[in-house]
N, C-alpha and C positions, 0 to 999 in steps of 0.2 A: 251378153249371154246368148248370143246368137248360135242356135243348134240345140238349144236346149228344149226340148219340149215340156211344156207345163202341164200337167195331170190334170188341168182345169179345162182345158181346151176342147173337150168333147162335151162338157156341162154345160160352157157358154155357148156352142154351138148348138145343143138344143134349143137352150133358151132363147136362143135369137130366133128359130122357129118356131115359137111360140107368141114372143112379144114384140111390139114395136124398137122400146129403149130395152139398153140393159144397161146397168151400170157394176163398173167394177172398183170396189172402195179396198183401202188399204193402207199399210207404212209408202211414206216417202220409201223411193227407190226399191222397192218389192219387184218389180216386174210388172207393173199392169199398164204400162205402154207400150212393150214389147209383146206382151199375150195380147193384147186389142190389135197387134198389127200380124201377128202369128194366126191369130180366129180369121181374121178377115186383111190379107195382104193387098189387097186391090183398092182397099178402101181411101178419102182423102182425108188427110189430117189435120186436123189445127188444136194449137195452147192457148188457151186461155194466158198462161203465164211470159206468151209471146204478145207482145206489143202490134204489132201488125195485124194479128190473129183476132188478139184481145177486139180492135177497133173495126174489122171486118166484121165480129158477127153482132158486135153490143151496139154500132153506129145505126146499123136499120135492119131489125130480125125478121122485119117481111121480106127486106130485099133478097138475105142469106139464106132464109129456108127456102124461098125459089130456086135461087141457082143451087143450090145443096138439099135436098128432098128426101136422098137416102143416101146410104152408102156412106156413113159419115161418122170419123171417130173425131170427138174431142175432148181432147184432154184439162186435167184439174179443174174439172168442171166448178169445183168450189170457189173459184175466181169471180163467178156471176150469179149471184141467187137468182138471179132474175133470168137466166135460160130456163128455170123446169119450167116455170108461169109460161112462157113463151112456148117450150115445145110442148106442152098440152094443146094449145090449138093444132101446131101444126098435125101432131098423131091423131085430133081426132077428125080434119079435114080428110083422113083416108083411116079410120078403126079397123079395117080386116086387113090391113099389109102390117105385116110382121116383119124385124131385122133390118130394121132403119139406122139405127142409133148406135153406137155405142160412145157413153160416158167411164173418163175414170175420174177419181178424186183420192184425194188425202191429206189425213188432219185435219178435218173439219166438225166438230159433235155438230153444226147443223145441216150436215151434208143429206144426212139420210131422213130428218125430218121434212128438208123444202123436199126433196124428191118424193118420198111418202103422200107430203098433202098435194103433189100438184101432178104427180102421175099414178097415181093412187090407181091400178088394177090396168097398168100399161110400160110397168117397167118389172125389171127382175134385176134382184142387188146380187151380189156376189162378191165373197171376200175374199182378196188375193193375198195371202202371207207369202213370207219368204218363199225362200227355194227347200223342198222337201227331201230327204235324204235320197231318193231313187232318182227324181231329178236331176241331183248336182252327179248322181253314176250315172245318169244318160242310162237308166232300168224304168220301164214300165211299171204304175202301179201296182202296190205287190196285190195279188189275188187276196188277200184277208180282208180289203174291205170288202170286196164283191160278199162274201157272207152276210153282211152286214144287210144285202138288199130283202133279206125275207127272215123271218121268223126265228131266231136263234132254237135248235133243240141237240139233240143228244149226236143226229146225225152231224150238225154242224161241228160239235165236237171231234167226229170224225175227220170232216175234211180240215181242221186245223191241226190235225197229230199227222197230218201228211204235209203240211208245207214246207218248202225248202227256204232255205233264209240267205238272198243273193248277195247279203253287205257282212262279211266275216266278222266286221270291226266299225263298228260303229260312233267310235272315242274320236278318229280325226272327225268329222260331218259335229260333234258334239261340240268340238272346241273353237270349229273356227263360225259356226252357225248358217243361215240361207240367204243372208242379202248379196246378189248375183253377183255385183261386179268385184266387191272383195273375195268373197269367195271364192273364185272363179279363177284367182287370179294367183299365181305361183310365187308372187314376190312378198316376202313376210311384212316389208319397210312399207310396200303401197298398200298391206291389208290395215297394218296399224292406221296408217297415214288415212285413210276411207273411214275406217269407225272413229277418228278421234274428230274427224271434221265432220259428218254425219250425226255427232252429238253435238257437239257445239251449234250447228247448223239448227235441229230439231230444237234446242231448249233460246237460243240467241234470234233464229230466225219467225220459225214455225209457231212457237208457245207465243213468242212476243205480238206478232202480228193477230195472233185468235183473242191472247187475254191483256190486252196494253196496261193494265194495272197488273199483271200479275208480280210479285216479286220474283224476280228472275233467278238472285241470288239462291234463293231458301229452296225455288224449286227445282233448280238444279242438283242441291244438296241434298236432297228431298229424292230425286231419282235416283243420285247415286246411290245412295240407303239401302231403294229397293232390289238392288245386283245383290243384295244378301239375305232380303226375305224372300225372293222371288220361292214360289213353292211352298207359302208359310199359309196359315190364316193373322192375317194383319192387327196389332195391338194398335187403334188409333190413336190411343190416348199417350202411348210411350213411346209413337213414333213424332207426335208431337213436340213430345218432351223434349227427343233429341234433336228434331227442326228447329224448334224452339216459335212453333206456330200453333193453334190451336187443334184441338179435335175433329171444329167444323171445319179447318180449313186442311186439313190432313185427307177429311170424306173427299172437299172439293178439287184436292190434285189428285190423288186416287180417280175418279170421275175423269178426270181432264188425259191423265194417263192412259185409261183403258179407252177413252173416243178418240186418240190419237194413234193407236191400236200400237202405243208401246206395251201395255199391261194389259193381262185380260182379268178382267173378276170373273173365280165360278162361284156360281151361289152352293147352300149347301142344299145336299137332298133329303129332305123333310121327313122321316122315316117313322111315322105313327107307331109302329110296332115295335121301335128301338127304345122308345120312351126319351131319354134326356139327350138330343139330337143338338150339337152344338149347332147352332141358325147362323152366325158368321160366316162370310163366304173368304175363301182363300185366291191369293193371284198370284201369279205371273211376268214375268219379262218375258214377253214374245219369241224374242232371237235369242237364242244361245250364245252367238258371237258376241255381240251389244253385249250383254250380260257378262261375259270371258272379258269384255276391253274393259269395263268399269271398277270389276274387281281385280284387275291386273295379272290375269290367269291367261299367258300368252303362249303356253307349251304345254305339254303332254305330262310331262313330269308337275309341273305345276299344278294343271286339273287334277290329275290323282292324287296329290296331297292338299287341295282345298277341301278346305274346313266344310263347306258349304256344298261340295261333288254331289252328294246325293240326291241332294231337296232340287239341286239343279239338273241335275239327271233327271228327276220328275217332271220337272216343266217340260226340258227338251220333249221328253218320250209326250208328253198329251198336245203337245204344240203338232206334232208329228201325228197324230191319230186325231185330231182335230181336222187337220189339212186332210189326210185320208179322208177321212169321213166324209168333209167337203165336195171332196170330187167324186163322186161316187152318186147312185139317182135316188141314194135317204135322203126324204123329203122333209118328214118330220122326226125329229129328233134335237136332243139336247143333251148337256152335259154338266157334272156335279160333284163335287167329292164330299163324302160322308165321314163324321167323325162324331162321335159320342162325348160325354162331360169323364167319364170312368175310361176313356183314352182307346177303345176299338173305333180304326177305321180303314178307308177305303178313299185310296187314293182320288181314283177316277172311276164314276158310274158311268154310263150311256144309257140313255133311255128313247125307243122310240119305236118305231112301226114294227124293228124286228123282236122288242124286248125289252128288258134292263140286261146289261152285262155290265158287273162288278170289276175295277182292275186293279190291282196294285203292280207298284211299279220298285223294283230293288235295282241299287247299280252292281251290285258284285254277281258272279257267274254261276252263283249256285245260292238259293230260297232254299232255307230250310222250311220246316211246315208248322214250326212253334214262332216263326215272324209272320204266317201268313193267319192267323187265329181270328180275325178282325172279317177278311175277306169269307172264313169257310163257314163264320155267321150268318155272312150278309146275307151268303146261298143257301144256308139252310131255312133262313129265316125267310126268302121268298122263295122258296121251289123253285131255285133257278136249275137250269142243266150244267151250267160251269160257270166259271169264276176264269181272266186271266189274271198271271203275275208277270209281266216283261221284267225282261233283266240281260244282262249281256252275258248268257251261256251259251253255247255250240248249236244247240239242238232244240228241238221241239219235245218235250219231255210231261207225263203226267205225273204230278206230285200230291196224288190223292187222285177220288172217286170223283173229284167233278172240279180241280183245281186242276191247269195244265200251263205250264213253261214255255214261253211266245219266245225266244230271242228277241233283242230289236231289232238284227238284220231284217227278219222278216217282216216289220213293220215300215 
């Protein structure tokens, strides 16, 4: 992926100005070995996952943090619990130097808790997903999340009925998803040949080494599944049924899936004034592509005639406005979808320093205003100033008094 520039790269350069460590957590094969050497190219590197590397810094970590002080990336930190212990001394032997560190990691759930208790207000995490649809065009983040840095109001609305939408078509970036090197990559035989080893690798290598009793069988079967609820809210008990594993153990790969950052959970948004607020949270497959290889959806013509195109068109689009959001200087902020028991809802909220913005998300080119009924509640019911609906139409378009038509180009 070399020339790619990552929309992250200005975020982690802050935060290296501000903290000692920073770590970047993620999917195997995402990019965050390459963006830790894009942030900081002079830097020296070592793997954990290399043997040489591994016995250089684990055999005498007095002797390593000496000759190594700063300047220093290391990789799949999740190899040694026993580095965050370690570099809390070394960061607090110098507390005012900042931009020492950089860690990445992946597939670890205890990644982010040993780094939490042992550099607890001297690191900064940061989540690297795939490659983002303006990324894999070599485009600049689109200007709509910069909105996003202050206050949503009526003028915001403004500047959203002027943007331009730089991706006409946003169906191939859908089909073939963001992990770089298949992506990237013009040969259909090596894209297959990368995602079907890439899973095998994640559920024969990665799952096995984290959970050694896990049944490897069931949760393999158990992933494939979710290529078809991806975008759903999750029946545990019937997806059980068809693992042929229990409820609680359906919670516990669920869990195991979203800390391995193939799934995401959103919870839902708790909405006191809606009254019967389904509390179940709905998820995700991450990647779009992963998601196209499991369900055998390898061409253009095939996405358009899967059963499933929509719910998966959902994911994509918030996986996509996730990652925006990401890189962008919203600090606080979250994310949720709303659904009620009497069936109104709302794909994707956002809530945070500049707001709530309500979203729903359609894949065909034209929202009528009797599918958006759910959304022009949500706004009336908190005095918002707008509501979006993405969807893959031409234009930037108002479809009501405070509902307006985002293309996904432009996102």
């Amino acid at each position: 992926m070399t020339g790619v520039r990552r929309n992250l790269v200005d975020r982690i350069d802050r935060l290296l100005g501000m903290f000692p460590v920073v770590m970047l957590v993620g999917a195997r094969q995402a990019g965050k070995t390459t963006l830790s050497r894009m942030v900081r190219p002079g830097w020296r590197y070592f793997d954990l996952e290399n043997a040489a590397d591994h016995d250089l810094i684990t055999r005498d970590y007095d002797f390593f943090f000496r000759e190594y002080p700063r300047g220093v990336v290391i990789d799949e930190a999740q190899e040694d619990p026993r580095l965050f212990r370690q570099l809390r001394g070394v960061v607090d032997a110098a507390r005012h130097e900042s931009g020492r560190f950089i860690l990445t990691g992946s597939s670890s759930p205890d990644l982010l808790r040993e780094a939490g208790d042992s550099l607890a207000g001297r690191i900064a995490i940061v989540e690297v997903g795939t490659l983002k649809v303006n990324e894999i065009a070599q485009l600049p983040l689109p200007p709509f999340y910069r909105l996003l840095e202050r206050e949503l109001s009526r003028e915001t609305l403004r500047e959203i009925r002027a943007l331009e939408c730089p991706v006409p078509d946003v169906i191939p970036y859908f089909l073939r998803g963001g992990y770089p090197e298949p992506t990237l990559s013009d040969d259909d035989f090596a894209y297959g040949a990368w995602m079907e080893n890439y899973f095998r690798t994640y559920v024969e290598r990665d799952i096995r080494k984290l959970f050694p009793r896990l049944d490897a069988i069931r949760y393999r079967r158990f992933v494939r599944m979710l290529s078809s609820l991806s975008g759903t809210v999750i029946n545990k008990a019937q997806l059980g049924r068809s693992v042929d594993v229990s409820e609680v153990t359906i919670r516990d790969y669920l869990e195991i899936a979203d800390k391995t950052f193939f799934w995401r959970l959103i919870p839902s948004y708790l909405d006191a004034r809606a009254g019967s607020v389904l509390k179940s949270p709905k998820g995700l497959v991450r990647d779009s592509g992963i998601n196209h290889y499991l369900a055998g959806v390898d061409s253009r013509d095939k996405l358009l005639r899967a059963p499933h195109a929509g719910q998966n068109f959902e994911s994509f689009i918030i996986e996509e406005i996730v990652k925006g959001v990401q890189a962008t200087g919203v600090t606080r902020w979250d994310y949720y979808h709303f659904r009620t028991r009497n069936g109104a809802e709302v794909d994707l909220v956002l809530e945070g320093s500049f707001g709530l913005l309500p979203i729903e998300i359609k894949f065909g080119r034209r929202t009528g205003l009797k599918q958006l009924e759910g959304l022009r509640r949500f706004i009336a019911r908190h005095e918002l100033p707008f509501g979006i609906v993405v969807n893959n139409g031409d234009h930037v378009e108002m479809l009501g008094d405070t509902i307006v038509q985002v293309p996904a180009g432009c996102l």
